[in-house]
Structure formats: C-alpha cells, structure tokens
PDB file of N, CA, C and O in Angstrom:
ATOM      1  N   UNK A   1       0.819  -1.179   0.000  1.00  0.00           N
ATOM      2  CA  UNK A   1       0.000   0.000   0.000  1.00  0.00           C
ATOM      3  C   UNK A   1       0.872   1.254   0.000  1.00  0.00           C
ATOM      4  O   UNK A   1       0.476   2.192  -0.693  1.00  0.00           O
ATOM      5  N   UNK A   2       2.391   1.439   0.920  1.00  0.00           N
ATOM      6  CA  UNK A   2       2.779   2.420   1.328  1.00  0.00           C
ATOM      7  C   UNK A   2       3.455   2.460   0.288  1.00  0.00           C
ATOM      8  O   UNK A   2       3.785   3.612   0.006  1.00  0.00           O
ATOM      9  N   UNK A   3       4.099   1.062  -0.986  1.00  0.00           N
ATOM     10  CA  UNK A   3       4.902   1.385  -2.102  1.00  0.00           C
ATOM     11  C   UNK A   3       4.361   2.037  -2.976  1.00  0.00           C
ATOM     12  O   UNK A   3       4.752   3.080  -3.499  1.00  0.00           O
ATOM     13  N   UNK A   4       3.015   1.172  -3.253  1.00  0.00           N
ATOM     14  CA  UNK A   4       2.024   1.856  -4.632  1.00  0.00           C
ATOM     15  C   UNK A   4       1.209   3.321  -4.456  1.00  0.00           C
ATOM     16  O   UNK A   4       0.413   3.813  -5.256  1.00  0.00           O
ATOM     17  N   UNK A   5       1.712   3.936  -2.991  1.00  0.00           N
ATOM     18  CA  UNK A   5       1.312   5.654  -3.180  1.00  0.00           C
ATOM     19  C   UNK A   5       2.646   6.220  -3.478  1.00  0.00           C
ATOM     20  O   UNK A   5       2.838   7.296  -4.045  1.00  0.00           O
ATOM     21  N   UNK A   6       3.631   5.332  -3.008  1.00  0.00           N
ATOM     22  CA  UNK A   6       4.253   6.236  -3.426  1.00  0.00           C
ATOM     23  C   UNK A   6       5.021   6.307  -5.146  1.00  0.00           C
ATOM     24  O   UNK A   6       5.499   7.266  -5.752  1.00  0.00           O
ATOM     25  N   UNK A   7       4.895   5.096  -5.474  1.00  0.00           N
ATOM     26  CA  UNK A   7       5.288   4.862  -6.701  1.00  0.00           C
ATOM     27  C   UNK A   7       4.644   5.177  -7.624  1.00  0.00           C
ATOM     28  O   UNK A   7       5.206   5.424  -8.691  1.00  0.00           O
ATOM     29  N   UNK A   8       3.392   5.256  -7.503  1.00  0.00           N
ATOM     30  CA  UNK A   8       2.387   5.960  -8.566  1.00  0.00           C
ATOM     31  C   UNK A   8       1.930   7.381  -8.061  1.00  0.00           C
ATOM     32  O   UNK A   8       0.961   7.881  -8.631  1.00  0.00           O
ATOM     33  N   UNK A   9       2.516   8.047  -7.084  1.00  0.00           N
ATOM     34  CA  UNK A   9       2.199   9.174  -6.533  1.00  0.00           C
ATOM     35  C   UNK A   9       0.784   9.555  -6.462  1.00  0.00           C
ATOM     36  O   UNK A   9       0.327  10.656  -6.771  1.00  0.00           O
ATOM     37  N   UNK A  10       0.155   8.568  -6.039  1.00  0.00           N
ATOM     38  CA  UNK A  10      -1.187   8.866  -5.426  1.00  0.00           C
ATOM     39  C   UNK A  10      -1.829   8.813  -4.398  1.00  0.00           C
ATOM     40  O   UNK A  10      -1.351   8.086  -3.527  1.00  0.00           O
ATOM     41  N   UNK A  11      -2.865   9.389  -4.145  1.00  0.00           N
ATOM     42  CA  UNK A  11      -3.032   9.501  -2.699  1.00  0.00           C
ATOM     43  C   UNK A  11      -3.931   8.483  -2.499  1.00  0.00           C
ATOM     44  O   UNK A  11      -4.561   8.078  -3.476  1.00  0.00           O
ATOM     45  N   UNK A  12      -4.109   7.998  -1.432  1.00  0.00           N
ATOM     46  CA  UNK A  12      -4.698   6.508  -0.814  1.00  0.00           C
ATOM     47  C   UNK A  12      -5.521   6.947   0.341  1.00  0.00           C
ATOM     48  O   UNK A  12      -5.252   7.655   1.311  1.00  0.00           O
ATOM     49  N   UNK A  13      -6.477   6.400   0.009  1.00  0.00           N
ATOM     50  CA  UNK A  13      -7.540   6.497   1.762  1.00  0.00           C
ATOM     51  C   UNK A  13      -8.303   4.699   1.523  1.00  0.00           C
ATOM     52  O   UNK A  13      -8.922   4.091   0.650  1.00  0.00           O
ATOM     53  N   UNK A  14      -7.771   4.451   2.885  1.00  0.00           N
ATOM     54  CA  UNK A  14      -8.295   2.763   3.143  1.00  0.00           C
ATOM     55  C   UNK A  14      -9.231   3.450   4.245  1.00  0.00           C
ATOM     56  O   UNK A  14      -8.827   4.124   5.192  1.00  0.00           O
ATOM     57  N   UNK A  15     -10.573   3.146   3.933  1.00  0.00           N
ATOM     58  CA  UNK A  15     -11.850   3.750   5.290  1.00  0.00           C
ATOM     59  C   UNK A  15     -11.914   2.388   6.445  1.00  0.00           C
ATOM     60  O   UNK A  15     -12.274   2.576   7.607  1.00  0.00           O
ATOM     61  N   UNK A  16     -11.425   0.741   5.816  1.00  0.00           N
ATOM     62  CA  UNK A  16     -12.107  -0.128   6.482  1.00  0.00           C
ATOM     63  C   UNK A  16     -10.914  -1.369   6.641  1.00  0.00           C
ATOM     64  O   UNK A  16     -11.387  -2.466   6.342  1.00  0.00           O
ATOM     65  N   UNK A  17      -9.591  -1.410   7.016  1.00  0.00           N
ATOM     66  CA  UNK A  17      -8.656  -2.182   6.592  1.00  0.00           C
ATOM     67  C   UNK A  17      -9.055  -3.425   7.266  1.00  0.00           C
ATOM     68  O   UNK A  17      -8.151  -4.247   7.116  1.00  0.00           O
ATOM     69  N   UNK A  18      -9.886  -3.832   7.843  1.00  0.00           N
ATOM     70  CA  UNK A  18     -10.011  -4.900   8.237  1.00  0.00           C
ATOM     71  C   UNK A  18     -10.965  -5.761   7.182  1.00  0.00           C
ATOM     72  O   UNK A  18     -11.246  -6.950   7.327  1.00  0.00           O
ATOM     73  N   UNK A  19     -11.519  -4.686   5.804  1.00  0.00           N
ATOM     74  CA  UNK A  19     -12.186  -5.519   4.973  1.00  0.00           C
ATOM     75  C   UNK A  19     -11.234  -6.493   4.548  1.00  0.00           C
ATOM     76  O   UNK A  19     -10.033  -6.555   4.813  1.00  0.00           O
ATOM     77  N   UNK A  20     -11.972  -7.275   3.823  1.00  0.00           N
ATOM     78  CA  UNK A  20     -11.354  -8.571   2.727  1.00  0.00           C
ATOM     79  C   UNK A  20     -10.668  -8.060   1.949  1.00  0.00           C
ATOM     80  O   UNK A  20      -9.529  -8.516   2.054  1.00  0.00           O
ATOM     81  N   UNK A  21     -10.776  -7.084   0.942  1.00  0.00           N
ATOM     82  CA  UNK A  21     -10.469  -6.501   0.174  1.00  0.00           C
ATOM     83  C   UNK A  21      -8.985  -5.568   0.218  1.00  0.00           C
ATOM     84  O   UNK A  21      -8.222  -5.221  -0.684  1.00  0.00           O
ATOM     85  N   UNK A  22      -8.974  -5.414   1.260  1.00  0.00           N
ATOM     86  CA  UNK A  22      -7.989  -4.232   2.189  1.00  0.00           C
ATOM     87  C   UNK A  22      -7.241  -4.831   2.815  1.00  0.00           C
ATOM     88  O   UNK A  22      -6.185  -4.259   3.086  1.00  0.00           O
ATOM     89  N   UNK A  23      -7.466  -6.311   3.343  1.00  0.00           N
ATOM     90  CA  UNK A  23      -6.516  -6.462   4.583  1.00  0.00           C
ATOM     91  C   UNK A  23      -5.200  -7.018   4.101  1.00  0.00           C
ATOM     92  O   UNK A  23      -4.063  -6.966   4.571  1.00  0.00           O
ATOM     93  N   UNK A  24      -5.916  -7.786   2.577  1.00  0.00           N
ATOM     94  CA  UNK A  24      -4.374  -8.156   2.020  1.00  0.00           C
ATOM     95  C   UNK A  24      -3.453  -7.208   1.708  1.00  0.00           C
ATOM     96  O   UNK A  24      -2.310  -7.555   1.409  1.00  0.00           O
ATOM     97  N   UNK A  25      -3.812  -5.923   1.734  1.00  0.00           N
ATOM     98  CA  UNK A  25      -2.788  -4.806   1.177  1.00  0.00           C
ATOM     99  C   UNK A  25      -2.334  -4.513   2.159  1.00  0.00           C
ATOM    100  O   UNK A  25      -1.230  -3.984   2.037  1.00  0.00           O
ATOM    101  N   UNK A  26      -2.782  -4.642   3.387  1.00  0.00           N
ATOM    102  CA  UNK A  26      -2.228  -3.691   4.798  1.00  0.00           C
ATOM    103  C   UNK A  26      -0.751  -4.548   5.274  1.00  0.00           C
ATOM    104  O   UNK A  26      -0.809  -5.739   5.580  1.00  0.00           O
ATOM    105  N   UNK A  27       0.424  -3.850   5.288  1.00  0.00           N
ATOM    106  CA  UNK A  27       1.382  -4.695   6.298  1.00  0.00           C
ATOM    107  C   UNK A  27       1.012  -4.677   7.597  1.00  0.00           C
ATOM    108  O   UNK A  27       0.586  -3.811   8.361  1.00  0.00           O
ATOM    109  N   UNK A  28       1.365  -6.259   7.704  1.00  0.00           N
ATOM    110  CA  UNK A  28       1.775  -6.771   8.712  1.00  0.00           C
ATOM    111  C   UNK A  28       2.262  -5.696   9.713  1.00  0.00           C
ATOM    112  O   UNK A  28       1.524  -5.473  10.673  1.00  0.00           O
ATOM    113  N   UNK A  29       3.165  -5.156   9.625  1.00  0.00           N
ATOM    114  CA  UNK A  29       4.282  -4.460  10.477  1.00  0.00           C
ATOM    115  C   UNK A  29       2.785  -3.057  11.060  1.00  0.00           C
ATOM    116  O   UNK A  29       2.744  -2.645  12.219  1.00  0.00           O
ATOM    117  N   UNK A  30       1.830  -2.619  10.034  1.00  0.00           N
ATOM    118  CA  UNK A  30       1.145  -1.537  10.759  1.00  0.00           C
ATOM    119  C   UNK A  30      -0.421  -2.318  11.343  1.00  0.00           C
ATOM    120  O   UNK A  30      -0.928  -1.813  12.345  1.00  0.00           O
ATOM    121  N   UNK A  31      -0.795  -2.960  10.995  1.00  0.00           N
ATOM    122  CA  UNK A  31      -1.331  -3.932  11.965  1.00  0.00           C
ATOM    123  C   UNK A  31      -1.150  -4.074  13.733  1.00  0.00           C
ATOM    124  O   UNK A  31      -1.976  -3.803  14.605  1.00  0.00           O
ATOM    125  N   UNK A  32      -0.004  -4.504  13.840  1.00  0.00           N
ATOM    126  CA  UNK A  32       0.604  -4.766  15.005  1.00  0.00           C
ATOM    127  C   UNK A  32       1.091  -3.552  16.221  1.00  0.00           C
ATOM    128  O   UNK A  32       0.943  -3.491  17.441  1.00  0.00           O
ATOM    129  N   UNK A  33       1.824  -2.534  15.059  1.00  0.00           N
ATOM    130  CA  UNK A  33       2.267  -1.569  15.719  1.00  0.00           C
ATOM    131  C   UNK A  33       0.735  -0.670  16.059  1.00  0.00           C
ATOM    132  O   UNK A  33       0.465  -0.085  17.109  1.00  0.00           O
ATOM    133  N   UNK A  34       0.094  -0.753  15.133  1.00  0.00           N
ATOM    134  CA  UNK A  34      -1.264   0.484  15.360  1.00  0.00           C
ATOM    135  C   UNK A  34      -2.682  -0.560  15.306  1.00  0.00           C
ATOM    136  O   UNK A  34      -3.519  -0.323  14.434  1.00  0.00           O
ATOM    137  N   UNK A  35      -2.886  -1.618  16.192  1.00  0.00           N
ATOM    138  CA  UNK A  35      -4.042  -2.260  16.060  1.00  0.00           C
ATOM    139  C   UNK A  35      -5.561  -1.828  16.076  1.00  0.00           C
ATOM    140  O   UNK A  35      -6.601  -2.143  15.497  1.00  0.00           O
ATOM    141  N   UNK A  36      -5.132  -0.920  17.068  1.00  0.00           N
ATOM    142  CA  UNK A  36      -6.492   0.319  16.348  1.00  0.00           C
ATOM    143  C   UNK A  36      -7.086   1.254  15.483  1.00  0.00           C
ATOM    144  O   UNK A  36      -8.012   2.066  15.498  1.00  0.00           O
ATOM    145  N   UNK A  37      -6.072   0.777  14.603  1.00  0.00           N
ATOM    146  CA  UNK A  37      -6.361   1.897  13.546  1.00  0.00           C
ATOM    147  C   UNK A  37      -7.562   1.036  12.596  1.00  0.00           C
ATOM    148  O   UNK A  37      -7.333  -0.089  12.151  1.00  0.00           O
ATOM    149  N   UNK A  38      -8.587   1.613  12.422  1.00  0.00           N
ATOM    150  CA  UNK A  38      -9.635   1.271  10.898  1.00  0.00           C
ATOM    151  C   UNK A  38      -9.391   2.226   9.801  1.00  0.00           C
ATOM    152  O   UNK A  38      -9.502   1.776   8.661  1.00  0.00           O
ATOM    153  N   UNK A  39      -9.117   3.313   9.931  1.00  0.00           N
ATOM    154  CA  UNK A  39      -8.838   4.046   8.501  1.00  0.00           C
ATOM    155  C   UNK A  39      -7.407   4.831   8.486  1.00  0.00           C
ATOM    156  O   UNK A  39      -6.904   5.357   9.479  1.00  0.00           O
ATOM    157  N   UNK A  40      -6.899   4.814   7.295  1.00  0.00           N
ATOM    158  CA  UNK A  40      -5.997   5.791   7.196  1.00  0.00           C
ATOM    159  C   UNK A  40      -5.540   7.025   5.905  1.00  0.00           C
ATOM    160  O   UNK A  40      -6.234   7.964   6.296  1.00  0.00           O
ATOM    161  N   UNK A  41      -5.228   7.250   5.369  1.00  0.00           N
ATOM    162  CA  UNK A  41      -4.771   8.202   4.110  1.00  0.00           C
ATOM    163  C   UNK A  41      -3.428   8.446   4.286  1.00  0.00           C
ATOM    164  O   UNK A  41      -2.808   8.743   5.308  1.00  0.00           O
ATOM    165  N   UNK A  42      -2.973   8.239   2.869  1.00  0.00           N
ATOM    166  CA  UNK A  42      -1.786   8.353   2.419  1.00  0.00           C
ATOM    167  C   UNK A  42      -1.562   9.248   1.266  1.00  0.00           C
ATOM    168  O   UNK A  42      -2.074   9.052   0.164  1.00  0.00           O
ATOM    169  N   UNK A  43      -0.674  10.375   1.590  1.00  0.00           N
ATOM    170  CA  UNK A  43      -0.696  11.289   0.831  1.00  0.00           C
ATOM    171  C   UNK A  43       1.056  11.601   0.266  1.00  0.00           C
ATOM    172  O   UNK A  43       1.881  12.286   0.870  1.00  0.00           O
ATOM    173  N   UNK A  44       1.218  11.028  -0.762  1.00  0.00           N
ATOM    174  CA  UNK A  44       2.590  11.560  -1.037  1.00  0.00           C
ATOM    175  C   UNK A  44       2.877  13.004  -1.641  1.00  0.00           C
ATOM    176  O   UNK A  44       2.093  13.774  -2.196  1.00  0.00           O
ATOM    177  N   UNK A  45       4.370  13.156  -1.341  1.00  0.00           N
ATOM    178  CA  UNK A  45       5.195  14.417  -1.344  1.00  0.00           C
ATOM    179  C   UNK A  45       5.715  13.903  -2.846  1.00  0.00           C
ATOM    180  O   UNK A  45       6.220  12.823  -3.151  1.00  0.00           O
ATOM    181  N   UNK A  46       5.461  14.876  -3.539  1.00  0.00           N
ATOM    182  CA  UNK A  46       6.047  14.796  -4.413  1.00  0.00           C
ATOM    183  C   UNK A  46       6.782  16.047  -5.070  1.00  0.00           C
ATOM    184  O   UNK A  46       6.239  17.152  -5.081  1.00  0.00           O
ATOM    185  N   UNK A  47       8.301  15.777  -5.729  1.00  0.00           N
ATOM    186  CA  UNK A  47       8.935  16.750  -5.978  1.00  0.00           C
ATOM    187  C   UNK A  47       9.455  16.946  -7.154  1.00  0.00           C
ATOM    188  O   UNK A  47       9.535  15.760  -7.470  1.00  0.00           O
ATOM    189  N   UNK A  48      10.059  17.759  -8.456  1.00  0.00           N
ATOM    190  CA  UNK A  48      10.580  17.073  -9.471  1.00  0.00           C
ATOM    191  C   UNK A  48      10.357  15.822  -9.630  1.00  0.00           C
ATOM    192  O   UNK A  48      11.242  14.967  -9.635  1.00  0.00           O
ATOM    193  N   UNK A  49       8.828  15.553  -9.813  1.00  0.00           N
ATOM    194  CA  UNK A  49       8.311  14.501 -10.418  1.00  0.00           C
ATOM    195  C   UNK A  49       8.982  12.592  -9.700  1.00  0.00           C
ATOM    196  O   UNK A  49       9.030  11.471 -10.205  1.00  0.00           O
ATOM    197  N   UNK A  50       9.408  13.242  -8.192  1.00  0.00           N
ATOM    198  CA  UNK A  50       9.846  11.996  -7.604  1.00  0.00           C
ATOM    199  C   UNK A  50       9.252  12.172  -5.928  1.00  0.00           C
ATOM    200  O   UNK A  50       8.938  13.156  -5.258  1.00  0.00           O
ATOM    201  N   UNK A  51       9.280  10.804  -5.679  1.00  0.00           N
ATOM    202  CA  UNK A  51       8.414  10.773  -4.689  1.00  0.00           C
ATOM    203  C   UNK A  51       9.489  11.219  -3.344  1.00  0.00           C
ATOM    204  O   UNK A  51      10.617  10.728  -3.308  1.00  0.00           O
ATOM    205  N   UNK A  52       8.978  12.275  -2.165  1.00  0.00           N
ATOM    206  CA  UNK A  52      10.683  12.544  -1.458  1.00  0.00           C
ATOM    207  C   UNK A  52       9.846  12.352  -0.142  1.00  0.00           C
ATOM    208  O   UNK A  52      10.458  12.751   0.849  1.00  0.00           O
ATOM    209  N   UNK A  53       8.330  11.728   0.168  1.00  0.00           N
ATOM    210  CA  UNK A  53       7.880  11.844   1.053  1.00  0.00           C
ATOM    211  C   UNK A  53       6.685  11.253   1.492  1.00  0.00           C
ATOM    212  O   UNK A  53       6.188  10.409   0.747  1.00  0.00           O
ATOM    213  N   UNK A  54       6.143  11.512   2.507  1.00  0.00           N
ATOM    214  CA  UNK A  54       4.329  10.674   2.413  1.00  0.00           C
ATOM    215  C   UNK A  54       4.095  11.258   3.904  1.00  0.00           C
ATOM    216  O   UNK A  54       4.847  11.372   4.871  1.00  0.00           O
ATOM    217  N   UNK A  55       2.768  11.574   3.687  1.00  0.00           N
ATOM    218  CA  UNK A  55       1.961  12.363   4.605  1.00  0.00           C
ATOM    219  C   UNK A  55       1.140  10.845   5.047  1.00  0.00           C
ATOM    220  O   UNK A  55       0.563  10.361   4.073  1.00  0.00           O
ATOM    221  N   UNK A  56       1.005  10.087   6.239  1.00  0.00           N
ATOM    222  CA  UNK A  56       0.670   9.929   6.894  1.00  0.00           C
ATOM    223  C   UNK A  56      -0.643   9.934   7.799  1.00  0.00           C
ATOM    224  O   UNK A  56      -0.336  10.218   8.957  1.00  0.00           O
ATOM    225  N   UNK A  57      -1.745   9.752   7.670  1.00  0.00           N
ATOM    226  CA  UNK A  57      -2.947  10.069   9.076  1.00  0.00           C
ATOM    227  C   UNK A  57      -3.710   9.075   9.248  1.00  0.00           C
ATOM    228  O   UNK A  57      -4.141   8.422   8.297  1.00  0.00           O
ATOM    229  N   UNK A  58      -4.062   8.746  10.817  1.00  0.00           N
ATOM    230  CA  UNK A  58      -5.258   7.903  10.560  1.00  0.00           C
ATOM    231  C   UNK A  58      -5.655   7.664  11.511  1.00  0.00           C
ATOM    232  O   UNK A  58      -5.010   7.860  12.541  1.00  0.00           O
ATOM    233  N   UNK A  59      -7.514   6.881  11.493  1.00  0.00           N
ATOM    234  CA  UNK A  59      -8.372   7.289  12.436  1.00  0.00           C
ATOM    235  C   UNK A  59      -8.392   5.582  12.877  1.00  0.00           C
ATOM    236  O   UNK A  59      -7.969   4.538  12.382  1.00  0.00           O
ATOM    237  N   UNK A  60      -9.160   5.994  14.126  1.00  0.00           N
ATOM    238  CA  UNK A  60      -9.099   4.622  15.368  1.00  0.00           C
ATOM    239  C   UNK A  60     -10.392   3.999  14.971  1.00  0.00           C
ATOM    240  O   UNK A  60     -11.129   4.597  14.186  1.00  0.00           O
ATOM    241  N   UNK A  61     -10.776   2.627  15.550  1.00  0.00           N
ATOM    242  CA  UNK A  61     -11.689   2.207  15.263  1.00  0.00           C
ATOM    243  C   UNK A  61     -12.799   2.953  15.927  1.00  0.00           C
ATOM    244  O   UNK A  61     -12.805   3.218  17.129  1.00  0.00           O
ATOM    245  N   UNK A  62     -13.688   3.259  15.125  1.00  0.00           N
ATOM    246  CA  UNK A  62     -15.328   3.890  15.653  1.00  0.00           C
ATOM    247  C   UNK A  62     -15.542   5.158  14.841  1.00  0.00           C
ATOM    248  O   UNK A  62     -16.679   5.345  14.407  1.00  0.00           O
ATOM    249  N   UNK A  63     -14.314   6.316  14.503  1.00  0.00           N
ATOM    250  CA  UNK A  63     -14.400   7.589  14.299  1.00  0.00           C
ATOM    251  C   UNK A  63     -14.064   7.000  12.819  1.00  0.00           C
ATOM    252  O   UNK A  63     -13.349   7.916  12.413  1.00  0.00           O
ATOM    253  N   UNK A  64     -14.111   6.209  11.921  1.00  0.00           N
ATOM    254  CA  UNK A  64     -14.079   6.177  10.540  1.00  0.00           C
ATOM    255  C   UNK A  64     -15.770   6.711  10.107  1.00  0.00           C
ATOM    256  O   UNK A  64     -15.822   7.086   8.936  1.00  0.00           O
ATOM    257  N   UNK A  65     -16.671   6.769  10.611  1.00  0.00           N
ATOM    258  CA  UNK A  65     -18.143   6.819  10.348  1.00  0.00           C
ATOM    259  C   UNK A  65     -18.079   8.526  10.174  1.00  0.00           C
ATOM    260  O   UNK A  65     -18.878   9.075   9.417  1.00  0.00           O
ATOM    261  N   UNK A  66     -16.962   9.394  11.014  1.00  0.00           N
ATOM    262  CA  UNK A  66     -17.556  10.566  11.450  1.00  0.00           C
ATOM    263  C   UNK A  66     -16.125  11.296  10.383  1.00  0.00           C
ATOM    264  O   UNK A  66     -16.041  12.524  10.377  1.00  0.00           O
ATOM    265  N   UNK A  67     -15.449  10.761   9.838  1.00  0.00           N
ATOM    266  CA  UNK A  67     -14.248  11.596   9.023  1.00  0.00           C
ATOM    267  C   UNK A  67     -15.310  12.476   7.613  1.00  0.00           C
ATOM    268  O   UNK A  67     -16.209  12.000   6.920  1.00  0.00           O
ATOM    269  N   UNK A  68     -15.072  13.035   7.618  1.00  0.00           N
ATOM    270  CA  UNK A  68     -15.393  14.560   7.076  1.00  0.00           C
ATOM    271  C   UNK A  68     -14.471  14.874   5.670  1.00  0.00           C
ATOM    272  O   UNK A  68     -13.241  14.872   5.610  1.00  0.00           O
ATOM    273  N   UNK A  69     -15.346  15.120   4.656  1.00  0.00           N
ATOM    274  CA  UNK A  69     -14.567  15.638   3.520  1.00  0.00           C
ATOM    275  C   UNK A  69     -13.972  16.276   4.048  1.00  0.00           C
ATOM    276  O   UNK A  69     -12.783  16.005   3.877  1.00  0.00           O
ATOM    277  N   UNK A  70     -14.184  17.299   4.851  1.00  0.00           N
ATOM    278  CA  UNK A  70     -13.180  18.679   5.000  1.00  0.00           C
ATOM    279  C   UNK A  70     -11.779  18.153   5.606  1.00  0.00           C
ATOM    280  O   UNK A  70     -10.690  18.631   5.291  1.00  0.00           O
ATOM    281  N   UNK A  71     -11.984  17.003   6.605  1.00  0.00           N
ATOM    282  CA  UNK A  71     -10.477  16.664   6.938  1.00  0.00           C
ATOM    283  C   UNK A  71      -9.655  15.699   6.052  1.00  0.00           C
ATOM    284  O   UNK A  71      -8.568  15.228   6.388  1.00  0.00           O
ATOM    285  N   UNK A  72     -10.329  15.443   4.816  1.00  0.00           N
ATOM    286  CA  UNK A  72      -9.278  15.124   3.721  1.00  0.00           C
ATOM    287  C   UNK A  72      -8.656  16.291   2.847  1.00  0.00           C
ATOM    288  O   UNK A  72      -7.522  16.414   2.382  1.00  0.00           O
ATOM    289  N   UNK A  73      -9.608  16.987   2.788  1.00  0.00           N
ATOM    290  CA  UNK A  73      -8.987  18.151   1.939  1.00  0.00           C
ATOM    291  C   UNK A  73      -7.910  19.120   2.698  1.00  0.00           C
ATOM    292  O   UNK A  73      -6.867  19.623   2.281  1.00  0.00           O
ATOM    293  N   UNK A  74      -8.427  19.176   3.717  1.00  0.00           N
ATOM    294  CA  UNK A  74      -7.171  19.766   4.771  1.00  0.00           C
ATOM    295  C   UNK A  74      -5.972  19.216   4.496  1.00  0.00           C
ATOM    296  O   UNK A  74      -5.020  19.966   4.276  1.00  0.00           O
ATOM    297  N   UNK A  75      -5.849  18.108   4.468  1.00  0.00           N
ATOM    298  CA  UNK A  75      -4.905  17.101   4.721  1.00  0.00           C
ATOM    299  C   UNK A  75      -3.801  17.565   3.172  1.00  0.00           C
ATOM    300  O   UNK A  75      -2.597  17.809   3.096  1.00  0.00           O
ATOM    301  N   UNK A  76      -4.692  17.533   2.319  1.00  0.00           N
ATOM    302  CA  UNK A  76      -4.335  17.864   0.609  1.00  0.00           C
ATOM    303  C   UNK A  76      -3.622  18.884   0.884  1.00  0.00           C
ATOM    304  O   UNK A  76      -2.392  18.845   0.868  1.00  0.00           O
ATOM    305  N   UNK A  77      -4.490  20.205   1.246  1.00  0.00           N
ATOM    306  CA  UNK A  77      -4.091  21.287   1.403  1.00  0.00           C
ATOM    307  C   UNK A  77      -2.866  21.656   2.107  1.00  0.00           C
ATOM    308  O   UNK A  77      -2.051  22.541   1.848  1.00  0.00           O
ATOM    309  N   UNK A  78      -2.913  20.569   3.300  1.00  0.00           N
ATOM    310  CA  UNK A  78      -1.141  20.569   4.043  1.00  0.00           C
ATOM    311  C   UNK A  78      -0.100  20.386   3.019  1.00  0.00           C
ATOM    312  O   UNK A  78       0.979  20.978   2.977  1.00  0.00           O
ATOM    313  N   UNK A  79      -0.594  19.403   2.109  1.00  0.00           N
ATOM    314  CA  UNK A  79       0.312  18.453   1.565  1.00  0.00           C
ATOM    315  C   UNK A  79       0.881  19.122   0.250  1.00  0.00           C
ATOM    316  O   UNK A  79       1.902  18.815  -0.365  1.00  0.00           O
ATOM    317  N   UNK A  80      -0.190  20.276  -0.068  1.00  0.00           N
ATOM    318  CA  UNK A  80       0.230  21.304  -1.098  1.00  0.00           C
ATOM    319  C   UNK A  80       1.353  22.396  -0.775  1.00  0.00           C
ATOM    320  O   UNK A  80       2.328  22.677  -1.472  1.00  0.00           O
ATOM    321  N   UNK A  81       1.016  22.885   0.324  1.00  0.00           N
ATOM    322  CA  UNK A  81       1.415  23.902   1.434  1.00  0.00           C
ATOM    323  C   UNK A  81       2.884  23.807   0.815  1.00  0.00           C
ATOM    324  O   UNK A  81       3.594  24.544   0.130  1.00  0.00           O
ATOM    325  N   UNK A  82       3.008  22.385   1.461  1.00  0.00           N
ATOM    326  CA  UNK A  82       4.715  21.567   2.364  1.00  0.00           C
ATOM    327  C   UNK A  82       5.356  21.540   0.453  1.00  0.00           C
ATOM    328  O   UNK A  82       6.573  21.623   0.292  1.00  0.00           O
ATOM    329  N   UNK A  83       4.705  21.457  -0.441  1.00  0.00           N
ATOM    330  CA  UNK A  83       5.354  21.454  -1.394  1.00  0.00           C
ATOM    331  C   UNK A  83       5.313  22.392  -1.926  1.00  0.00           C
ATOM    332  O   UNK A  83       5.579  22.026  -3.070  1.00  0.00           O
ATOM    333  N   UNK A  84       5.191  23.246  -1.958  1.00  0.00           N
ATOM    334  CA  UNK A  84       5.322  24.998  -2.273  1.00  0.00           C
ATOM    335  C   UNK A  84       6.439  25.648  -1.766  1.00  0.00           C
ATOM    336  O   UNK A  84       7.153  26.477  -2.331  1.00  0.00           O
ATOM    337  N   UNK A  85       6.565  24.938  -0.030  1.00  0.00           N
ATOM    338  CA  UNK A  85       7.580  25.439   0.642  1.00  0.00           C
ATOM    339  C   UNK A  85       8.565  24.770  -0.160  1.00  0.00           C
ATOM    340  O   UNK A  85       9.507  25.556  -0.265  1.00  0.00           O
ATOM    341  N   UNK A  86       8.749  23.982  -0.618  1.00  0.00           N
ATOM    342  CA  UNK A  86      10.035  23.410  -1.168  1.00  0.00           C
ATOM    343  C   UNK A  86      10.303  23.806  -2.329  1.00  0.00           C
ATOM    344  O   UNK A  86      11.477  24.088  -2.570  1.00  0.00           O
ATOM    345  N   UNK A  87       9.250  23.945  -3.421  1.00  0.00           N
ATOM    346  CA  UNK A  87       9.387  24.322  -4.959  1.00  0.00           C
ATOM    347  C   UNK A  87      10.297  26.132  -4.725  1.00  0.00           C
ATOM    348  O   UNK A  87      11.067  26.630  -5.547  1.00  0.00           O
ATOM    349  N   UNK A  88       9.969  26.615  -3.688  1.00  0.00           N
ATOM    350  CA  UNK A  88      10.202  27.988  -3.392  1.00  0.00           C
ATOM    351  C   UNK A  88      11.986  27.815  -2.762  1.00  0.00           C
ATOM    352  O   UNK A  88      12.870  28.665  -2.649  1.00  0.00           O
ATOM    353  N   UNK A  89      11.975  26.784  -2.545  1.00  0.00           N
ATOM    354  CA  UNK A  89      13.885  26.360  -1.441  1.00  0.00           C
ATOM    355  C   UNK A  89      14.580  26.319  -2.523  1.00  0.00           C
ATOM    356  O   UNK A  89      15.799  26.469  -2.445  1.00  0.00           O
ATOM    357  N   UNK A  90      13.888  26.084  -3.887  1.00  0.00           N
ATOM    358  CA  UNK A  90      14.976  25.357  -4.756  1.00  0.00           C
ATOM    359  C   UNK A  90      15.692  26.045  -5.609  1.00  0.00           C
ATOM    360  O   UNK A  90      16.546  25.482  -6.293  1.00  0.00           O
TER     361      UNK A  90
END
C-alpha cells in the first residue's frame, strides 16, 4: 500500500482495513504496531516529479463513520502547502 502511493504518486484512503479486500494490502508491520487503527490516508510528497515523502494520518476504530470531507482536503491542502515550501527552497 505504502509502495504503490508512493510509486504511482497517489493519494490513498483505506476507510475499512479490516475488509477482505484491504486487509491483504495492509502490512503486517502496521497492523501490530497500530491495532487500532480502521482508517488511514496516504498522501505523497512529491517533488521534481519523484516521490521525497508521504503524509501519513489515521483514524481509530469507531471515528471512521464521522471523518469529514473537509479533513481530507485539509490534509491535501497541508500536503500542497509543504510542497510549495520546497518548490520555493529550490
């Protein structure tokens, strides 16, 4: 999951990882470390057309019902922000 956002530079939202569908994509390794997690989004950094990063978030089991367009687009909007700041460093 965490290769194919970033390798195809797209952004990812899993709402239900414990589906059928989902669970084969989820590692092992975030399973274990974050067992409460049901949803997350993955948002890569992208720079000169290469991937230099990944934005990260995600919600616990129960509050996947109550996530809000607006806190994905926020999330975008960070993720635009943080690459502006950089297109501007270079």
């Amino acid at each position: 999951m965490f290769h194919l956002s970033l390798a195809n530079k797209a952004d990812v939202f899993i709402q239900d990882i414990t589906s059928s569908k989902a669970a084969s994509s989820i590692p092992a390794w975030l399973r274990e470390a974050l067992p409460d997690v049901d949803a997350f989004i993955l948002l890569p950094l992208v720079f000169n057309d290469r991937a230099v990063g990944l934005i990260y978030a995600d919600w616990q089991t129960g509050e996947t019902s109550v996530v809000e367009p607006g806190e994905l687009s926020s999330m975008s909007m960070l993720r635009d922000y943080l690459m502006k700041a950089l297109a501007k460093r270079k």
